[in-house]
ZAMARGU-4260 file (C-alpha; in steps of 0.2 Angstrom, whole numbers, plus 5000, padded with zeros to 4 digits):
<rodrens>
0) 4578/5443/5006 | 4589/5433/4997 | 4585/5417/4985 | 4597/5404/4977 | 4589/5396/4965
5) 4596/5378/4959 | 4591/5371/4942 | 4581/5382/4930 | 4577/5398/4942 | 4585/5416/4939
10) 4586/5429/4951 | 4579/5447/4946 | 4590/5462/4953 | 4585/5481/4949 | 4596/5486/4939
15) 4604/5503/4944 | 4614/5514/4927 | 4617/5530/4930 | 4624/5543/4919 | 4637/5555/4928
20) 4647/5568/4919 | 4666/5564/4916 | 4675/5573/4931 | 4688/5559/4933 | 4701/5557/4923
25) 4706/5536/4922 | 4697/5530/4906 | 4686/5518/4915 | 4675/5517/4934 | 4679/5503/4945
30) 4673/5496/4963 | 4681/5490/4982 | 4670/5485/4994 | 4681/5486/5013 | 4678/5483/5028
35) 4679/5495/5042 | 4687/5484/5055 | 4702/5475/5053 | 4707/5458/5058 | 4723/5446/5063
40) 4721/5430/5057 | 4708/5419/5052 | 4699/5412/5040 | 4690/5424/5023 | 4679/5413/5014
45) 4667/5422/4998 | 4654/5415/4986 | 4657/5422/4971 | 4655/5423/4953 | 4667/5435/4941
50) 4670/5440/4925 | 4679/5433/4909 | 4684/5447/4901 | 4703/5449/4896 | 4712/5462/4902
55) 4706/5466/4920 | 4701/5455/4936 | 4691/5453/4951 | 4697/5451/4968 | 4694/5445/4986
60) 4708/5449/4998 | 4715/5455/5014 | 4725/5473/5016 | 4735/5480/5029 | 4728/5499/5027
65) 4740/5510/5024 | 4753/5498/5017 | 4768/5502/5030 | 4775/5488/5030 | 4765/5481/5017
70) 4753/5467/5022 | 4744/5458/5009 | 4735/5440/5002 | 4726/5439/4989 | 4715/5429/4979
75) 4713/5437/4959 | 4702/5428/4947 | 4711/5435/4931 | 4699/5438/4919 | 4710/5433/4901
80) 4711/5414/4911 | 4696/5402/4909 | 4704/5387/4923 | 4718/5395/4933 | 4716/5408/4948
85) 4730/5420/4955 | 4736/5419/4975 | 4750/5430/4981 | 4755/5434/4998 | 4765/5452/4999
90) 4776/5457/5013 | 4789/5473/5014 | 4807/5459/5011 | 4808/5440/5007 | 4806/5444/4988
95) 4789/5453/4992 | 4779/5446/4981 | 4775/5427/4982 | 4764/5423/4964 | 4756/5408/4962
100) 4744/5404/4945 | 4734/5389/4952 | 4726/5380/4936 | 4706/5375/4946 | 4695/5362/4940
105) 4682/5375/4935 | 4680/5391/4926 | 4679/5403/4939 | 4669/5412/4928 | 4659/5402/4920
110) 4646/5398/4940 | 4649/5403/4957 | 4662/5395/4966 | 4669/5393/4986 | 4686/5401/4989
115) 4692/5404/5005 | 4711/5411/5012 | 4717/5404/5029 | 4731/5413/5036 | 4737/5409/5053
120) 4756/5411/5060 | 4762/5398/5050 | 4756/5398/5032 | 4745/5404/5023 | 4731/5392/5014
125) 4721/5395/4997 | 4705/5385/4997 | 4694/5382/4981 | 4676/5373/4985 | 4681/5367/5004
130) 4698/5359/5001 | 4715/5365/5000 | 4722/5369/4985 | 4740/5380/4988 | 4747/5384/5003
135) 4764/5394/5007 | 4775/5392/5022 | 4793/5399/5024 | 4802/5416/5032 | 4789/5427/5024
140) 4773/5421/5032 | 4781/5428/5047 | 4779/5445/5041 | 4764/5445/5039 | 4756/5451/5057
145) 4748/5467/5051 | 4730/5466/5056 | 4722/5469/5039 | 4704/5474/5030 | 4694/5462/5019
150) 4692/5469/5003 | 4685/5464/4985 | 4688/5474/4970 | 4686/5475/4952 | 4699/5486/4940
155) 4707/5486/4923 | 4726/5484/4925 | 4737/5496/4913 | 4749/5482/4912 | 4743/5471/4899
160) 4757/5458/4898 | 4749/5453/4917 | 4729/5455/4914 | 4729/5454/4892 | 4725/5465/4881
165) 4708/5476/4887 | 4694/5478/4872 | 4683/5493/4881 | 4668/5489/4870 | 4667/5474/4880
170) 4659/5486/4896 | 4650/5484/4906 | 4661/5471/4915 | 4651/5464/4933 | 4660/5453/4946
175) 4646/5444/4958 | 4649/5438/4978 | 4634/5430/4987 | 4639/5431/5002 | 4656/5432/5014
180) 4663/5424/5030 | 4677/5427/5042 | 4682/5413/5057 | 4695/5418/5067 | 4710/5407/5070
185) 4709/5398/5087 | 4721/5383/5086 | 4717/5366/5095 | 4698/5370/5093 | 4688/5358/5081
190) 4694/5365/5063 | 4703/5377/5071 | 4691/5395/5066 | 4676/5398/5072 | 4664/5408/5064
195) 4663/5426/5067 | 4652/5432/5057 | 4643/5431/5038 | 4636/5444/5027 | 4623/5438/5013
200) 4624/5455/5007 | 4604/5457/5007 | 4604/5475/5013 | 4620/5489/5014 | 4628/5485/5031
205) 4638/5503/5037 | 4644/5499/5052 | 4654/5484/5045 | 4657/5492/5024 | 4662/5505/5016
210) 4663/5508/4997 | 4680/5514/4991 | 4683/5532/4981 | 4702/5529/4976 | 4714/5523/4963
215) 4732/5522/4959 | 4744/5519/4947 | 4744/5506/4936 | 4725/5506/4938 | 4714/5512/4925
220) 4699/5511/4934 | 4693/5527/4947 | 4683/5516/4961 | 4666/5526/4964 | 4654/5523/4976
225) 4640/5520/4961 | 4648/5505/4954 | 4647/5496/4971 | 4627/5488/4971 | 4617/5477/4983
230) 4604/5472/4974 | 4593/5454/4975 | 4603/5448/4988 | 4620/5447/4977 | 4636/5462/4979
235) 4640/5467/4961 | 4656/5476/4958 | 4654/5484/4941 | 4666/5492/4929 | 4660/5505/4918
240) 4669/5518/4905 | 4670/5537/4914 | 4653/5542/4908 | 4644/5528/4918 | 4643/5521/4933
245) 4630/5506/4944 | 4624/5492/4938 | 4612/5487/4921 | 4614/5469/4920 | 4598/5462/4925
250) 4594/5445/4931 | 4609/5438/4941 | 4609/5419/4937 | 4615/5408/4950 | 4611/5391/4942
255) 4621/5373/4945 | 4626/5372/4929 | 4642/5362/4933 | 4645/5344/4935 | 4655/5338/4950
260) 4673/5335/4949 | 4688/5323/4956 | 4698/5330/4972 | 4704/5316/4978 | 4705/5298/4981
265) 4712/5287/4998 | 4716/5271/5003 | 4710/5263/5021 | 4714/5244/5018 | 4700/5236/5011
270) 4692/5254/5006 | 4695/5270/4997 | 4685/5285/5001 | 4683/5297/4987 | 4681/5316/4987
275) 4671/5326/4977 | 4668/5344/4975 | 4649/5345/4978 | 4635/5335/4984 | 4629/5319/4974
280) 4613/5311/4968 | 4614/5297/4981 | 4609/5283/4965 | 4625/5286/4955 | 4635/5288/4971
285) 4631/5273/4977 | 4633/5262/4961 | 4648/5249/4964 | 4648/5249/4944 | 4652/5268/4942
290) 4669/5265/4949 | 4683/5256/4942 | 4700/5253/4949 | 4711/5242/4940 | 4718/5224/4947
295) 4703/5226/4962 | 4685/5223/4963 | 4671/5238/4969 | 4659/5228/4977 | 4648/5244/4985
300) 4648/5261/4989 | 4640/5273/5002 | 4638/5291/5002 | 4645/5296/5017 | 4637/5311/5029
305) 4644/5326/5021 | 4637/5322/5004 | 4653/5324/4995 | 4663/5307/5002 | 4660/5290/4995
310) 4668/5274/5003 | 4670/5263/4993 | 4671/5243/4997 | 4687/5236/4988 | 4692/5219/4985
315) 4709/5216/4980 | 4716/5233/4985 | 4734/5235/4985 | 4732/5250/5000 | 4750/5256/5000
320) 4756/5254/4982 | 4750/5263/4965 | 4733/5261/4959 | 4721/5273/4948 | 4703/5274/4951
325) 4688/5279/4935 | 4676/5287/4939 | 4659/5289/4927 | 4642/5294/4929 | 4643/5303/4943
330) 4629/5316/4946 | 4626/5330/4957 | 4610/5336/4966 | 4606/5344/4952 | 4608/5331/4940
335) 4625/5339/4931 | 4633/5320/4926 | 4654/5321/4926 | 4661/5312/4914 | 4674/5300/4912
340) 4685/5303/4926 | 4704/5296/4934 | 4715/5299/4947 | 4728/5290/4957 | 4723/5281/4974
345) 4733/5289/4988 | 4740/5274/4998 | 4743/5275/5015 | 4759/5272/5025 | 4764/5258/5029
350) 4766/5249/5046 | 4774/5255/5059 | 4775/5273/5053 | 4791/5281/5057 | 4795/5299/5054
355) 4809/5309/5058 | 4802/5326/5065 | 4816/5338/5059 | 4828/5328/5051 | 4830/5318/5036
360) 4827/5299/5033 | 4838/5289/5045 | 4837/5271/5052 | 4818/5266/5046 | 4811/5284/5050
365) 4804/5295/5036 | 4810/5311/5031 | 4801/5326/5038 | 4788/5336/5028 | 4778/5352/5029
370) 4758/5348/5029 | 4746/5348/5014 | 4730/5344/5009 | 4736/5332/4996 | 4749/5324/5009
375) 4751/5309/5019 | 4758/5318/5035 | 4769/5335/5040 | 4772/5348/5052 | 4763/5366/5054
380) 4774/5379/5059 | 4793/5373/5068 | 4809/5377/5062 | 4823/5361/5061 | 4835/5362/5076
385) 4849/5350/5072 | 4862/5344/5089 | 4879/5339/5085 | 4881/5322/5077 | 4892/5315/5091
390) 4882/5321/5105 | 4878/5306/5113 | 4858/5304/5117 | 4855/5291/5133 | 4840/5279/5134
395) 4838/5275/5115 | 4850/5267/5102 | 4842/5278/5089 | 4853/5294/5093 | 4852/5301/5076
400) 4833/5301/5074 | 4835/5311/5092 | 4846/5322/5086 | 4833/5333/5073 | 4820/5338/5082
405) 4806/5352/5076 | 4805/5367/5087 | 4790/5380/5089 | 4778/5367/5080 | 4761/5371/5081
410) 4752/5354/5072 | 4758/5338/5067 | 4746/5329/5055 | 4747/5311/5049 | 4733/5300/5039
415) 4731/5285/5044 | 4715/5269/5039 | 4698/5275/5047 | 4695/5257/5052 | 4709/5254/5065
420) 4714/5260/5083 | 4731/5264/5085 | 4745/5267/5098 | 4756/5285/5094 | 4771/5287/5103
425) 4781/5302/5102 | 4800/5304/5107 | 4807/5320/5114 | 4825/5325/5119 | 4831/5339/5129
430) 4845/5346/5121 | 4844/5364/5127 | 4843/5367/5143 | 4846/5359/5160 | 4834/5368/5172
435) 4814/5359/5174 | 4802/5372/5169 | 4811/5382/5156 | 4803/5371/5141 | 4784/5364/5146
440) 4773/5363/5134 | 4755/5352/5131 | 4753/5339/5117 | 4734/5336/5113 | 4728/5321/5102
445) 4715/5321/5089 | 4707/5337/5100 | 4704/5324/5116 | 4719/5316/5125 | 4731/5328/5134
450) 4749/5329/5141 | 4761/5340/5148 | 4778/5338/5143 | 4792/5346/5151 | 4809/5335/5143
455) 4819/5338/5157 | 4809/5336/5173 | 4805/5319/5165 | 4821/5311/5157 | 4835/5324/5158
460) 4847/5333/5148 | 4851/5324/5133 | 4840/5306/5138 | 4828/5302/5127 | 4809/5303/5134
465) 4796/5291/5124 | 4777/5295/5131 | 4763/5287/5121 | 4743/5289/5116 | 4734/5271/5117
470) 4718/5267/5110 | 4718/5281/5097 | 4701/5282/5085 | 4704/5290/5067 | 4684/5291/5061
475) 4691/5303/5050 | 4707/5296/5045 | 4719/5311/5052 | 4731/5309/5070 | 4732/5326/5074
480) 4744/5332/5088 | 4741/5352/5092 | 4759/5358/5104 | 4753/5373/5115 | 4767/5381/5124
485) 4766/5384/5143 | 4784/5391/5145 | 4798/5393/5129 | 4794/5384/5113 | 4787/5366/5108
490) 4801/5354/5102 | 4797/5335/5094 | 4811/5323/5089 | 4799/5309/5081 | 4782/5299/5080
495) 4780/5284/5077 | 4761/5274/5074 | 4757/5256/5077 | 4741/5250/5074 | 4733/5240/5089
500) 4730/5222/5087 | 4715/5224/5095 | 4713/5204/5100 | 4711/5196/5081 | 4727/5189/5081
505) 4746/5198/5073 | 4743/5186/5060 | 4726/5192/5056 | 4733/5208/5057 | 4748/5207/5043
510) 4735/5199/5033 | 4726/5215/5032 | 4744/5225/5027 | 4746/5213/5014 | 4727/5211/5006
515) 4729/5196/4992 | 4728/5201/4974 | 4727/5194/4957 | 4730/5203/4941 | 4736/5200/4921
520) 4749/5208/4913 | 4749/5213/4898 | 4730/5215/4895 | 4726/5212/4880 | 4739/5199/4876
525) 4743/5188/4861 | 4750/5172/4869 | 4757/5172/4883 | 4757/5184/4901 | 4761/5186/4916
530) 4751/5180/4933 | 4754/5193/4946 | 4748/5185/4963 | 4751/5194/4981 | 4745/5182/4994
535) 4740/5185/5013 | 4748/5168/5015 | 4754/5154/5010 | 4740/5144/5000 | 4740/5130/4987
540) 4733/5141/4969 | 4723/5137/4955 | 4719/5148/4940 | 4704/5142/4932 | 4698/5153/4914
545) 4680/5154/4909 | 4672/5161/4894 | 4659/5173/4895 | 4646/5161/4892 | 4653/5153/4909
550) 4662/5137/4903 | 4678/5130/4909 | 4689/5134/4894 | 4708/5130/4905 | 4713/5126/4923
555) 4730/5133/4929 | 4739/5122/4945 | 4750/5134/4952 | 4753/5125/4965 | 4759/5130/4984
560) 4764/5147/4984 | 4771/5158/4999 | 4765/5172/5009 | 4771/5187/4996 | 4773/5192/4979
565) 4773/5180/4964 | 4774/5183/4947 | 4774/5167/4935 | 4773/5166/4916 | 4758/5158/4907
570) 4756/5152/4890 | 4737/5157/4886 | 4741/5153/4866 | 4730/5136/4866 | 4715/5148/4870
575) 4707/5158/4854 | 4705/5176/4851 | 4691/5184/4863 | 4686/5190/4883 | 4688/5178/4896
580) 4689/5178/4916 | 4703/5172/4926 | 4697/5168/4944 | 4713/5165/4957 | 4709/5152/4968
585) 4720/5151/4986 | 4711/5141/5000 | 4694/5150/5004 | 4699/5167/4994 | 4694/5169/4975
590) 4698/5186/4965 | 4691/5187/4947 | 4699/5196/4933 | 4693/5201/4914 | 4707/5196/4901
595) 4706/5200/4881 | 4716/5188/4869 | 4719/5195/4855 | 4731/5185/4842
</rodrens>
């Protein structure tokens, strides 16, 4: 039976060194642990802890066994690096390998960390703690169809201008993995993998593992059965000189040691919800104060289900320009406090949202893009299909926008506010073929609402077709549409998003796309500044200036300003050196803001 122990509590493993005489002849003793099954696709996710010695590395990856073509995507925690990892995807052409040296927020050595790969048709996805970090796309993903083994390794590269320089006297050298999980890859269902099946590694499981006896060049290591060990509910991969082999490292500690860290930031109109990588003491989540955001005003902040998300209540948010937001004194369950902290506020879109599926930007419609974590929409899977630029496309003045269409997509992702309903209409044109039933294929919203298209049946060859989702809930902030094909390939021209007005009025509405704000600039200042005022609408303004003792110290008639963007000059040079507050006044809205005079 396996423990993890939080806070102050060790585990106890036996230790397991054995002395073997020196029939190999590398210098040193590694470790692979394999599966015996292969898979296709999916979704390979390990806790694990390795070791920061220059000059080798520990691994998780997949392996297309015996290499011909060569399938392979790996994850390599390099031992000479305390914050980067390795992620490579190798196929037999497109420039084989595909290296990428992924600075993390974390020593990977240092506590156990999440890191998953996710590799479906389309790309292949690197995950570090739950989120996406690095993901590839392109010709070579293709390539990559081999069913594979899940593997995890330890070894000493020869080549030391890739791993360092390697200091034998540093051995024994241990990598640790908790435990490991494979989901297979079922699109259009919830996250899209489901879980298969997980091993805590509490006993030796043979008719899933096996423990390798190989080597090759370039590695100085001979793997040998001894140097793979279950013990306390922990897989340790050892690597030992060729007198030695097992374990002898006593107690595998498995504390939280760590404080939280920053992933990411999100506007949603009068909110921002902010991602962390772990779970958080609810009191310091949830204090307005522990969050700054220049120009706006946190008024509260609740930890959100998962434990990780805070929304945070924002007055004075500008939700589709450039904000930072400061995060201190955050803690997580354990108490580790993260330290001062900043990252920029990820606005969304604005109103409608167009995008050019396919194509580049063109009459109000975005440019096209290919999805990520850290992105505001995009396409999984589709390659661009461009028509001629004088084919004429009936039913729409937009012909342009009709003519780039995506084909063979499997996703289409875009973020949108939590806290509105939306209509999603989608435009498709048939430029292919001129039968009904060649191309059919279903579009599925948000894993709910379902169509069936088929282009021609509906509007012909070469007329545009316009279907639209009404009503559509983002809890979560994401429009998904999933494209299943019934017969030939998916194809999608455009997308584009209104909210709903949902009864409070277009005026209401627009007031909410345009939030008032109020802020000084340049603070500090010596004698004069600039007001920078966005109003909802048109209002008669007042800046009134306090001291910190709350006394009048100036009154500001700005007088009747337009629905917009303002900025007036101020001379504040009548007012002595020291912190004051500048409250905008505009009918029944007030936004306060802290000034320093300095002259």
């Amino acid at each position: 039976m396996k423990f993890v122990h939080m806070n102050s509590v060790m585990l106890t493993v036996t230790a397991a060194f054995v002395l073997l005489p020196s029939v190999y002849s590398k210098p040193y003793r590694g470790a692979e642990y394999r599966t015996l099954g292969t898979m296709t696709y999916g979704r390979f996710e390990v806790r694990m802890r390795s070791a920061q010695i220059p000059g080798m590395l520990s691994s998780f990856f997949t392996y297309y066994d015996p290499a011909n073509p060569w399938n392979e995507i790996d994850i390599e925690s390099m031992g000479r690096y305390s914050n980067e990892t390795q992620f490579n995807t190798i196929v037999p052409t497109q420039s084989n390998n595909h290296v990428q040296r992924q600075p993390l927020q974390f020593n990977p050595h240092a506590a156990f960390h999440v890191f998953a790969i996710e590799w479906t048709p389309d790309y292949v996805a690197w995950r570090a703690d739950g989120v996406e970090v690095y993901r590839q796309t392109g010709a070579h993903i293709a390539q990559l169809i081999k069913p594979q083994k899940l593997m995890m390794n330890i070894w000493q590269p020869a080549d030391a201008g890739w791993a360092g320089s390697f200091n034998p006297a540093n051995l024994p050298v241990y990598a640790y993995y908790d435990w490991v999980k494979y989901y297979a890859y079922t699109p259009g269902v919830g996250d899209n993998f489901t879980l298969q099946w997980m091993d805590d590694f509490n006993s030796f499981d043979a008719a899933r593992w096996q423990k390798a006896t190989h080597t090759w060049d370039g590695n100085n290591c001979q793997f040998v059965q001894e140097n793979a060990v279950l013990s306390g509910g922990y897989l340790i991969l050892c690597i030992t000189d060729s007198a030695h082999s097992g374990y002898s490292g006593g107690e595998v500690v498995d504390l939280d040691t760590e404080p939280p860290y920053l992933i990411s930031a999100r506007a949603s109109y009068e909110h921002v919800r902010v991602l962390f990588s772990e779970s958080l003491e609810k009191t310091s989540a949830e204090t307005p104060g522990n969050y700054i955001i220049p120009g706006a005003t946190v008024q509260g902040a609740s930890l959100l289900g998962d434990g990780r998300t805070v929304e945070l209540t924002v007055s004075g948010l500008n939700p589709t320009g450039s904000q930072t937001l400061i995060v201190v004194s955050a803690k997580d369950a354990a108490g580790n406090t993260m330290g001062v902290k900043s990252t920029g506020v990820i606005p969304f879109l604005p109103f409608p949202i167009r995008i050019n599926v396919g194509g580049t930007s063109a009459m109000g419609y975005a440019t096209d893009s290919i999805w990520v974590f850290a992105g505001r929409y995009g396409a999984v899977g589709g390659t661009s299909i461009q028509a001629s630029p004088t084919l004429d496309i009936s039913g729409t003045t937009e012909d342009s926008v009709f003519r780039a269409s995506l084909e063979g997509l499997t996703f289409y992702n875009v973020r949108v506010p939590t806290d509105r309903t939306f209509n999603v209409k989608l435009l498709f044109a048939e430029m292919k073929y001129q039968t009904a039933g060649t191309r059919v294929f279903d579009v599925t919203l948000n894993g709910s609402q379902t169509m069936r298209i088929d282009v021609f049946q509906q509007a012909g060859y070469c007329n545009a077709l316009l279907p639209e989702f009404t009503g559509v809930h983002a809890p979560d902030g994401l429009i998904t549409l999933h494209f299943t094909a019934v017969a030939d390939k998916p194809v999608l021209c455009g997308i584009v998003i209104q909210p709903e007005v949902n009864g409070v009025g277009e005026n209401k509405f627009m007031e909410d796309l345009h939030p008032p704000r109020f802020t000084v600039f340049p603070n500090p200042l010596n004698g004069s500044a600039n007001f920078n005022i966005s109003l909802s609408r048109a209002e008669d303004v007042v800046v009134e200036i306090f001291d910190l003792l709350g006394r009048e110290v100036s009154r500001v008639l700005l007088g009747h300003l337009e629905k917009g963007d303002h900025t007036l000059r101020q001379d504040m040079a009548h007012l002595a050196s020291g912190v004051y507050l500048c409250s905008l006044i505009a009918g029944e809205m007030e936004l306060t803001t802290r000034i320093i005079l300095l002259k």
